[in-house]
VEXSEDO-437586 format. One record per residue (C-alpha): residue number from 1; residue in three letters; x, y, z. Coordinates in nm, 3 decimals. Layout:
[NUM 'ALA' [X Y Z]]
...
This chain:
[1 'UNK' [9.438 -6.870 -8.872]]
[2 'UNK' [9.343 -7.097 -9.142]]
[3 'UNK' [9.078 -7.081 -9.428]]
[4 'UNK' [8.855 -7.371 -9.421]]
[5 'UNK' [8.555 -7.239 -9.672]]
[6 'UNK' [8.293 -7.495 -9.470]]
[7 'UNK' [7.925 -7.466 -9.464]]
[8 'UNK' [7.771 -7.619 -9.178]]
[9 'UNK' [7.432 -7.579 -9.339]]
[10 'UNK' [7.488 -7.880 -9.568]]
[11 'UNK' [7.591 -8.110 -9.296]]
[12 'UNK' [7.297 -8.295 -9.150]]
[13 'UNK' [7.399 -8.270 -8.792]]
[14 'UNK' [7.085 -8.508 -8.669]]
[15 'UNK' [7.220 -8.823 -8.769]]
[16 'UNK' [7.329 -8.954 -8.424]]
[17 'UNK' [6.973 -8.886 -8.262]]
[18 'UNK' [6.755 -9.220 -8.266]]
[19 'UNK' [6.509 -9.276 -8.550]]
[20 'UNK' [6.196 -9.168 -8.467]]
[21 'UNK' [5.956 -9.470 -8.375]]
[22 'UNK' [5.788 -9.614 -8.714]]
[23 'UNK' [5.826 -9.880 -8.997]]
[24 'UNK' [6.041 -9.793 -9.261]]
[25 'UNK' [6.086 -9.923 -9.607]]
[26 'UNK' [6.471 -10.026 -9.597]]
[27 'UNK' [6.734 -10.285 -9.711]]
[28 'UNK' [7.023 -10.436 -9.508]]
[29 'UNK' [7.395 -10.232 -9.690]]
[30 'UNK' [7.631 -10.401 -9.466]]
[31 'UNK' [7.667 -10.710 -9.277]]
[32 'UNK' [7.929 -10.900 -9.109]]
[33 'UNK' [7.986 -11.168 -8.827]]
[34 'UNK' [8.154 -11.147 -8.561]]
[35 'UNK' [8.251 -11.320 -8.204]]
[36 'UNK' [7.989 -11.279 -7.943]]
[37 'UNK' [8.156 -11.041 -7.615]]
[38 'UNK' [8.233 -11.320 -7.412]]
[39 'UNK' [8.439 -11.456 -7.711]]
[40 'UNK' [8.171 -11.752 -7.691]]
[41 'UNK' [7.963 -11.764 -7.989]]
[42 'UNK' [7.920 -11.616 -8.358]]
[43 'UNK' [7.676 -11.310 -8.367]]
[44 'UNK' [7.570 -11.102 -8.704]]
[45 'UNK' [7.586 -10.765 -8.725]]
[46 'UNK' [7.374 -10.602 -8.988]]
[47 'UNK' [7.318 -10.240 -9.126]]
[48 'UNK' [6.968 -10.139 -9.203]]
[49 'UNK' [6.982 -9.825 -9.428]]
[50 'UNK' [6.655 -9.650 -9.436]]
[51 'UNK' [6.474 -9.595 -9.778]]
[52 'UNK' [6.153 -9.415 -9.683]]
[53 'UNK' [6.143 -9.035 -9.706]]
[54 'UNK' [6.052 -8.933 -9.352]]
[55 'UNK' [6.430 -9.100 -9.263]]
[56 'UNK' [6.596 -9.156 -9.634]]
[57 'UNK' [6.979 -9.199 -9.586]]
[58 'UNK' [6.937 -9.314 -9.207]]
[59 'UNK' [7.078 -9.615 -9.035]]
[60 'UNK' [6.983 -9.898 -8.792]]
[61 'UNK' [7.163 -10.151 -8.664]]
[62 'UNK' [7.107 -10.474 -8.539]]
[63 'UNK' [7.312 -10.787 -8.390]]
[64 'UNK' [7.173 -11.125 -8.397]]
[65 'UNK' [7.295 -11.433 -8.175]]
[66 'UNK' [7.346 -11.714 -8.478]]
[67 'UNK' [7.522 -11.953 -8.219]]
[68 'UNK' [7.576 -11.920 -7.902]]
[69 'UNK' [7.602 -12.124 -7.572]]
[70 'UNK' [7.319 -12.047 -7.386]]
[71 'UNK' [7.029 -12.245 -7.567]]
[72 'UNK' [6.776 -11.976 -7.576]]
[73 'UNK' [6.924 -11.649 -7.685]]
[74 'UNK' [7.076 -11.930 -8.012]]
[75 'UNK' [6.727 -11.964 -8.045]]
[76 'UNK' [6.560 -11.646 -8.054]]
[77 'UNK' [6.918 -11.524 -8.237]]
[78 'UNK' [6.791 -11.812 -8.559]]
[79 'UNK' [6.439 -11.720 -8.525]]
[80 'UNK' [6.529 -11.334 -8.552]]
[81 'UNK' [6.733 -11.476 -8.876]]
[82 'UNK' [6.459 -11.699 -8.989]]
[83 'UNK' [6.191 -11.402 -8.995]]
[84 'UNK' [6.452 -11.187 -9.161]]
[85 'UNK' [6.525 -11.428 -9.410]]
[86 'UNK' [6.143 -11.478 -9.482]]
[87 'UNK' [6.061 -11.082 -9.531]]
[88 'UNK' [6.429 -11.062 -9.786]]
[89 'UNK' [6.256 -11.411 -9.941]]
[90 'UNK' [6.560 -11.575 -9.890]]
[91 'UNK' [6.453 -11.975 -9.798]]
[92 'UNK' [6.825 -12.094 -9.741]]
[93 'UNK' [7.093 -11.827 -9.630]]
[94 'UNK' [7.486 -11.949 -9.763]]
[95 'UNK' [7.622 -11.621 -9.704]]
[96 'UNK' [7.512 -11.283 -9.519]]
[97 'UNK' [7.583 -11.040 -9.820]]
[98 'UNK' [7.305 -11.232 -9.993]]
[99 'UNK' [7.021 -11.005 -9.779]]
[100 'UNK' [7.167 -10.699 -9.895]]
[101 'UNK' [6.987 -10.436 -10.135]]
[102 'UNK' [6.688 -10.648 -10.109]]
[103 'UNK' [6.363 -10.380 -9.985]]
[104 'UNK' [6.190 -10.492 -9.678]]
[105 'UNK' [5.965 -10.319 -9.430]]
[106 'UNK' [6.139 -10.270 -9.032]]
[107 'UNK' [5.974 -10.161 -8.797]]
[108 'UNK' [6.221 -9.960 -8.534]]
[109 'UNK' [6.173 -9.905 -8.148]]
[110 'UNK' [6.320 -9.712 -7.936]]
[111 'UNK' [6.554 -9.928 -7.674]]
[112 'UNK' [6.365 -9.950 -7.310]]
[113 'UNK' [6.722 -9.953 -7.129]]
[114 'UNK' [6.835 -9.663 -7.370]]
[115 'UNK' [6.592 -9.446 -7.530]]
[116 'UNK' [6.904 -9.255 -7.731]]
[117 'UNK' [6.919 -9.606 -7.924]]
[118 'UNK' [6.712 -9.741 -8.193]]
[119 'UNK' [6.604 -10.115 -8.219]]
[120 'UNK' [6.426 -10.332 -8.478]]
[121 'UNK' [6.089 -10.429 -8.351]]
[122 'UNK' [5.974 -10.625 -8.614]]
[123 'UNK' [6.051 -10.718 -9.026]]
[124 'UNK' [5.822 -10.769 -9.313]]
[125 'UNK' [5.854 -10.829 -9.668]]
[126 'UNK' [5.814 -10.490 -9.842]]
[127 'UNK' [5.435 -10.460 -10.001]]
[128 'UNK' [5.433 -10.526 -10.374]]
[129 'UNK' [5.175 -10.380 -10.582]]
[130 'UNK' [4.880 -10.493 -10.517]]
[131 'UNK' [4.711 -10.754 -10.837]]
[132 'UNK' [4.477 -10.568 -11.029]]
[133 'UNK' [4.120 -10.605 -10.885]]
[134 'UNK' [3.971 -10.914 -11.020]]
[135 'UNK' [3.667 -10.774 -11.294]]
[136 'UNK' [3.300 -10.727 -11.142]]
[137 'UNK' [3.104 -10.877 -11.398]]
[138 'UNK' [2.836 -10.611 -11.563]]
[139 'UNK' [2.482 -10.565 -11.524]]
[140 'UNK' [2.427 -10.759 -11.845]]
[141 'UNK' [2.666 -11.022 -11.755]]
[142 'UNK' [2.494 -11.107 -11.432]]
[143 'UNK' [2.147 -11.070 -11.543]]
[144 'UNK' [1.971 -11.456 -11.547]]
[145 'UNK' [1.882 -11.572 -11.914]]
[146 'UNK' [1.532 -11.519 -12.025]]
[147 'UNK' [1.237 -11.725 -11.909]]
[148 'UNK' [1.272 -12.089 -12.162]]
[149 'UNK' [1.561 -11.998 -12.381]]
[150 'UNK' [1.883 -12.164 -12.279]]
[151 'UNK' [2.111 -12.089 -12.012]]
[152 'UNK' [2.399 -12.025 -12.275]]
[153 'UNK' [2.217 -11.790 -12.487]]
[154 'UNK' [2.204 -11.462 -12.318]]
């Protein structure tokens, strides 16, 4: 027998389910690159860990084809990069731990081949506060200057 003194109540035991469909506030905590499968190619592996209540503390993950030797997925890997790179603000990337702990907005899918998975649909740049309203000029402001005095004295 042996004394262990663990409460299961504190573990959150839904963390390997999929995130449910949704955008998420969130910032990229871990990156790293990495040979493609086929030993062909350099892929990125990132770590999206969600900020937004609904999921707080929840990760995604996503791999991105940087260079590889079929022509197309290198290009839809650097566009995937590009419009990363544009919602972090990031205009030329030297190294990937540069897009970390910088907010964005993801938007995360479920996989079509395997619904148990989660995938990034989409990034944006996260929403900053929005400028203050530009001021609506009063009644008084707006009304048109009396009949022969000049425009400028109102």
């Amino acid at each position: 027998m042996a004394v262990l003194n663990f409460d299961a109540t504190q573990i959150d035991t839904s963390s390997h389910d999929p995130v449910q469909p949704g955008t998420y506030e969130a910032v990229i905590t871990e990156s790293e690159t990495r040979p493609c499968r086929n030993g062909q190619g350099l892929g990125i592996n990132l770590t999206f860990e969600i900020l937004s209540e609904s999921a707080k503390g929840r990760k995604v993950w996503n791999w991105i084809n940087y260079m590889h030797p079929k022509q197309e997925a290198q290009r839809i890997g650097q566009e995937e990069l590009a419009r990363l790179c544009k919602a972090l603000g990031i205009a030329r990337l030297g190294d990937t731990v540069e897009m970390h702990n910088i907010p964005l907005m993801i938007t995360v899918g479920l996989d079509k081949d395997d619904p148990t998975r989660n995938v990034i649909r989409k990034v944006a740049p996260k929403a900053t506060n929005a400028a203050p309203a530009a001021s609506v000029p009063s009644a008084a402001q707006t009304t048109a200057p009396a009949a022969g005095s000049a425009p400028w004295a109102r």
